[in-house]
N, C-alpha and C positions, 0 to 999 in steps of 0.2 A: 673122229672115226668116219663121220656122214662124208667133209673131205677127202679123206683119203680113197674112200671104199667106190664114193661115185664114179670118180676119173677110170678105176680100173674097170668096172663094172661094165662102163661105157664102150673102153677100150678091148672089154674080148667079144661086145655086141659088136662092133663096128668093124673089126678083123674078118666078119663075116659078108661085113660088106665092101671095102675096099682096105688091103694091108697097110700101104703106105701110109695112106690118110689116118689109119690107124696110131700107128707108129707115131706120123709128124705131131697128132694130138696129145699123146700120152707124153712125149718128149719137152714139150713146151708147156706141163702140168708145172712139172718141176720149181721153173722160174720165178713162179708166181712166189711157195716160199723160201726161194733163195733170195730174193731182194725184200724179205721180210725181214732176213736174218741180219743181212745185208745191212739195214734201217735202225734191227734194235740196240746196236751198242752205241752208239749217238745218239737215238733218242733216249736211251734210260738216262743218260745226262744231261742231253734236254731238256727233260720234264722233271727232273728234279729241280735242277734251276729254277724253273718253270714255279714249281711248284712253293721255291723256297723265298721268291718275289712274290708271290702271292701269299703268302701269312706273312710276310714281313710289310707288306702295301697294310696288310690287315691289322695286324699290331702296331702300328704304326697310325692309324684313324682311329682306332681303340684310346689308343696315347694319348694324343693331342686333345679329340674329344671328352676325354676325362680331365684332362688338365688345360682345358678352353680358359678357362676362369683366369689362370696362374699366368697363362701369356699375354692376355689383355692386359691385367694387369703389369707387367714387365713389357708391352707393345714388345713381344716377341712374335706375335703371332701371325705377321708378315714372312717373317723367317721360316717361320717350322710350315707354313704355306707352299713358301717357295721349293723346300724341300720334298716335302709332301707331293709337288708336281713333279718334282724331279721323279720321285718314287715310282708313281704313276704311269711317267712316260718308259722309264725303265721294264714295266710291268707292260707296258704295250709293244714293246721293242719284242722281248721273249716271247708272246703273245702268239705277233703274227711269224718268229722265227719257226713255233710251233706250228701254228697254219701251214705254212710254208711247206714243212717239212711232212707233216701229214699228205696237202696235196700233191707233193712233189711224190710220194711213195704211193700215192692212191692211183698218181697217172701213170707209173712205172708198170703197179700191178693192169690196169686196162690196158697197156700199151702189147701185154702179154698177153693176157684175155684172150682182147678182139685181135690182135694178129696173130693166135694160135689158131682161132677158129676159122678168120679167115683163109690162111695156110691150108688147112682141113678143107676146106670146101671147094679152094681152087684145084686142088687135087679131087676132088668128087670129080666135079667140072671137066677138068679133064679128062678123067677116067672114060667120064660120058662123050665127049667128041671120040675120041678112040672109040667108042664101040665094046669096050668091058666093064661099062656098067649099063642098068637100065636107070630109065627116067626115075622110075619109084626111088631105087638105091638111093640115086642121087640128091633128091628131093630128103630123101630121111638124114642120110647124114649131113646136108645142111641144116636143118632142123635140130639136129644133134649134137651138133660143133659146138657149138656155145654153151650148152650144157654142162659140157668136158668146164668150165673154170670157173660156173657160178656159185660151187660149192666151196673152191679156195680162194673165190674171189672175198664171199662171202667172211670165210676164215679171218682175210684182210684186213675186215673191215675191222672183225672183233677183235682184233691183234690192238689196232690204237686205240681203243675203248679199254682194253687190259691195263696197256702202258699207261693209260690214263690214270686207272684204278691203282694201277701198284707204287707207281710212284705218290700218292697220295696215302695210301698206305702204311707204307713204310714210314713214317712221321707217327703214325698210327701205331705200328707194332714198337716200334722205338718205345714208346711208353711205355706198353702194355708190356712188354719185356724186364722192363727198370724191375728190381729187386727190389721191395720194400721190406722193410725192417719188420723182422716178427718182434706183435708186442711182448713185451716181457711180461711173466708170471712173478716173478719175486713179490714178498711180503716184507719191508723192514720193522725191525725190532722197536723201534726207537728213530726219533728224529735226530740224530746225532748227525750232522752236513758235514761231511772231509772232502778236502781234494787235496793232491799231494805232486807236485812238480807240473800241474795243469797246461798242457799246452792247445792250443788250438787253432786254425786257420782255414780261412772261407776258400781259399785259392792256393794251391804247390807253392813253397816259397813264399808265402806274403803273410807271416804269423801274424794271428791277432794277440794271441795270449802266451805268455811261455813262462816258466817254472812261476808258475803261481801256486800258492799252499795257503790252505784256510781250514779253519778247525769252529765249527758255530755250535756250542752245544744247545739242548731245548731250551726255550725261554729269555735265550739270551739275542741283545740285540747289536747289531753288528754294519757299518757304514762303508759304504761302498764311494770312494771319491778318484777323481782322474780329470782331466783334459778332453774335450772331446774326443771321442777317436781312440781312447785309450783303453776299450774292449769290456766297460762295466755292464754293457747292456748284454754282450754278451754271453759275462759268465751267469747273468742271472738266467737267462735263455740257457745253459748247460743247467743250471741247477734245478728249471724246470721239466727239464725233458725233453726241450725244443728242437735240439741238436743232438743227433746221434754220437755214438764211443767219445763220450766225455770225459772220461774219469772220476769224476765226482761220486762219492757216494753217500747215501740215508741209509742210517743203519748198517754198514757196512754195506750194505747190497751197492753194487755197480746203476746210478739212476735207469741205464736205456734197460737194464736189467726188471726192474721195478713195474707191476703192475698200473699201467697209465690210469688206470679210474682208481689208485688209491694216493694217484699222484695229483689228480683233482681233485680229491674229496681233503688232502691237507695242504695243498698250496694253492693261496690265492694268490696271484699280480694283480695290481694294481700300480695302470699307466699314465701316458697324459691324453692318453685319447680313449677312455671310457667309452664303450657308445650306449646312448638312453636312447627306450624305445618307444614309439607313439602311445600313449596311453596316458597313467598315473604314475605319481610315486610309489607307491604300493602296487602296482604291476611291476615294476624296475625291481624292486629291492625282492618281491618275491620271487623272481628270479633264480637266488639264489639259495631259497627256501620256500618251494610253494606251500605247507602247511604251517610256515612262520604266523604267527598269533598276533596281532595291533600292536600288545603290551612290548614285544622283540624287536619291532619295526620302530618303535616311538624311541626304543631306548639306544637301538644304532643312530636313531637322528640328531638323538642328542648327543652320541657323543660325535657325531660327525660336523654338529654345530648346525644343523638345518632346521631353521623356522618355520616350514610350511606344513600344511595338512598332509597326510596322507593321501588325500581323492585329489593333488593341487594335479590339474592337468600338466602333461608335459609333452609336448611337440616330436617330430623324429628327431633323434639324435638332440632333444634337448634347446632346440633353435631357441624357445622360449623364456630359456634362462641366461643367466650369466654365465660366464667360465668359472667362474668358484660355487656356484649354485651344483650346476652339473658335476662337477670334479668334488663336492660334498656328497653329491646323493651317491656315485659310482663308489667312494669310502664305506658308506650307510649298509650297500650290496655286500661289497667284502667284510664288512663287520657284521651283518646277517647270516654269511655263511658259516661265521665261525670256525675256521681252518684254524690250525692250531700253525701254522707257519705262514705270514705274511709278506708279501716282495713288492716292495714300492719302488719302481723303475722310474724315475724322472716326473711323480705321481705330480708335481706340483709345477711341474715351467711353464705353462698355459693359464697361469693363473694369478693375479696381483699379489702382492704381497701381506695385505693382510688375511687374504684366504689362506694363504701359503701358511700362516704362522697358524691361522685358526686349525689348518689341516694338520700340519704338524704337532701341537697339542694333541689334539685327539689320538694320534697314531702313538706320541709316547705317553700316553695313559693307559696302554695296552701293555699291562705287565706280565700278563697271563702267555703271552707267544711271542714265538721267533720273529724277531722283526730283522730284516735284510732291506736297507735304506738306502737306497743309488740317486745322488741328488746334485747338480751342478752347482749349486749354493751350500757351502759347507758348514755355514753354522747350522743347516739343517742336521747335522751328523756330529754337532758340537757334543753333545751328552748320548750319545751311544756309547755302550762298553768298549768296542773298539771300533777304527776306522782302516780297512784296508785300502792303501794308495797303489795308484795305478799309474803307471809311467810308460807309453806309450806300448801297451801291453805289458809289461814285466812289475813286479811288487816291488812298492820304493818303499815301507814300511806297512806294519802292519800294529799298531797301540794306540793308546788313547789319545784324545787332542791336545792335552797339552808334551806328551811325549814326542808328537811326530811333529809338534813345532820348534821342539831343540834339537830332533834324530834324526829330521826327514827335510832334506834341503826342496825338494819340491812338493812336499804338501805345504811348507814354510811359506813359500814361494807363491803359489795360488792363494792360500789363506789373506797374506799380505794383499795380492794385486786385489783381490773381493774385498778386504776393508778400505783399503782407498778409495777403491768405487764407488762403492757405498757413503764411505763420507764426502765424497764429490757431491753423488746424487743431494743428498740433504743441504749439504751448504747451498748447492743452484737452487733448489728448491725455498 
């Protein structure tokens, strides 16, 4: 408004002192935001660019940095260097095209400015040799002339400071917009786990999962086997909650349906990457029950198979132990919690093989709950009540182990290539 309103302001003062000069001022107001307008349908595309080089430079040193370690090791880190500079220069390219474009629109607007007022004033000037104005007159509307475009000069200014702002912005509301899922209210009856024709996929067209059907009832335990890649991690990620419109349900209820804090108070996962945190065993485990009692703590150790004290220090993330050390105490936690439905996601491939057996012991001495067992080694899944096979997303049977070695040509198949393996290993051994 202070732009718009000065220029005219100025314009019905100055009409009383010479018309023309008048006029030529208030006429060349205009220009100022015509080549603003002029400017912003190009730059809103510019600075978006602009802007979208610059979190990608930014994710990008995020990346690398996090993953310094993993390139050294693989002497990748020449590479993702040389990239990196690419990036870089990219981002300086846009940069000064921004500068550019800013200057270039900054001198358009002074170019208008000062040759409005000066127009303005050469018309005083003259006025004054003519003899129809006086000195004062002339003297004031020089003084005045410049005045006429400091306010939409000013305008200008704050125009690429907007464009600055919105295009950064916009990345901003983008989120802030995103729909999030209201949590569900649901209470189910009973741990009864169905899914019925299951299909799923992370990307249009690129299913992960499809007519999958499972029926788990309480207490019963149930083996999750496939191929890399063949979508087990998945469905256990549906049956937690992890992924929204699943299908699956507890107690009849629809999971995303289901109250999320009574979907943490009965299901535990347990992964291969546990994380333990600086302190004690007994800070870790209470974790999962902070009024848990020594006598609760001693008796998940034991069946988790762990030797040590309760006060035994332990480092971040466990640096201080071994991988079966750590992957027994993370067991110790979920056996603290005592959820009555358990989901072992690949709990043991970070870890040798005699920890592997000692963990797996522990876990089918757990008669009391649902046990859901996802494991790339299948004799771990040899004595579950059933094993569902996974065949590049789709169910290639779904019964016991020795059924789905006469029924199931690719549980057959993997079962086989693992005991050869395995008897390699031993013989070179």
């Amino acid at each position: 408004f202070y732009a718009l309103l000065a220029p005219l302001t100025l314009f019905v003062i100055t009409l009383f002192l010479n018309v023309p000069a008048a006029f030529a001022l208030l006429l060349c107001v205009p220009l100022i935001p015509v080549s603003i307008v002029a400017v912003q349908k190009f730059a809103k595309k510019l600075l978006a660019k602009y802007w979208g080089q610059y979190t990608t430079l930014g994710d990008s040193f995020l990346e690398n940095l996090q993953g310094l370690t993993t390139l050294k090791i693989y002497q990748a880190d020449q590479a993702r260097h040389e990239k990196m500079n690419e990036e870089a220069e990219n981002f300086r390219k846009i940069t000064m095209r921004v500068l550019i474009m800013q200057l270039n629109s900054i001198s358009v607007m002074d170019l208008v400015a000062y040759g409005g007022a000066a127009l303005g004033m050469l018309l005083g000037i003259l006025a004054w040799r003519t003899h129809t104005m006086s000195l004062f007159r002339v003297l004031f509307l020089i003084l005045i002339a410049s005045e006429f475009f400091l306010p939409m000069r000013a305008l200008g200014s704050f125009f690429h400071i907007a464009m600055n702002g919105q295009a950064a912005a916009e990345k901003l509301f983008t989120i802030l917009e995103t729909v999030s899922r209201v949590p569900g209210t649901g209470i189910p009856d009973s741990l009864d786990i169905e899914a019925r024709n299951l299909g799923w996929e992370y990307e249009p067209g690129h299913p992960v999962l499809q007519d999958v059907s499972l029926h788990i009832k309480p207490g019963a335990s149930i083996g999750i086997a496939g191929q890399s890649g063949s979508g087990k991690s998945t469905l256990a990620a549906l049956i937690r909650g992890r992924l929204s419109d699943s299908g699956v349900t507890i107690g009849g209820v629809p999971v995303p349906d289901i109250n999320p804090a009574w979907l943490q108070e009965n299901l535990t996962v347990l992964d291969h990457h546990g994380f333990l945190f600086e302190g004690t065993i007994r800070d870790n485990l209470c974790l999962a029950d902070p009024e848990a009692e020594d006598e609760q703590l001693v008796r998940a150790m034991k069946q988790a198979g762990i030797n040590l004290p309760l006060d035994a220090p332990v480092r971040e993330n466990g640096s201080n132990l071994s991988g079966g050390q750590r992957q027994r105490i993370a067991l110790a936690r979920a056996l603290v919690k005592d959820a009555p439905v358990l989901i072992l996601d690949e709990a043991t491939s970070a870890v040798d093989a005699q920890s592997e057996n000692a963990i797996m012991q522990a876990v089918k001495g757990l008669k009391d709950k649902t046990l859901i067992i996802i494991s790339h080694r299948l004799v771990n899944l040899q004595d579950t009540g059933e094993i569902l096979v996974l065949d590049h997303g789709r169910p290639a049977g779904c019964a016991s182990h020795d059924s789905l070695l006469k029924a199931s040509p690719a549980y057959a198949s993997l079962w086989n290539a693992q005991q050869e393996l395995e008897r390699y290993g031993k013989e070179s051994a």
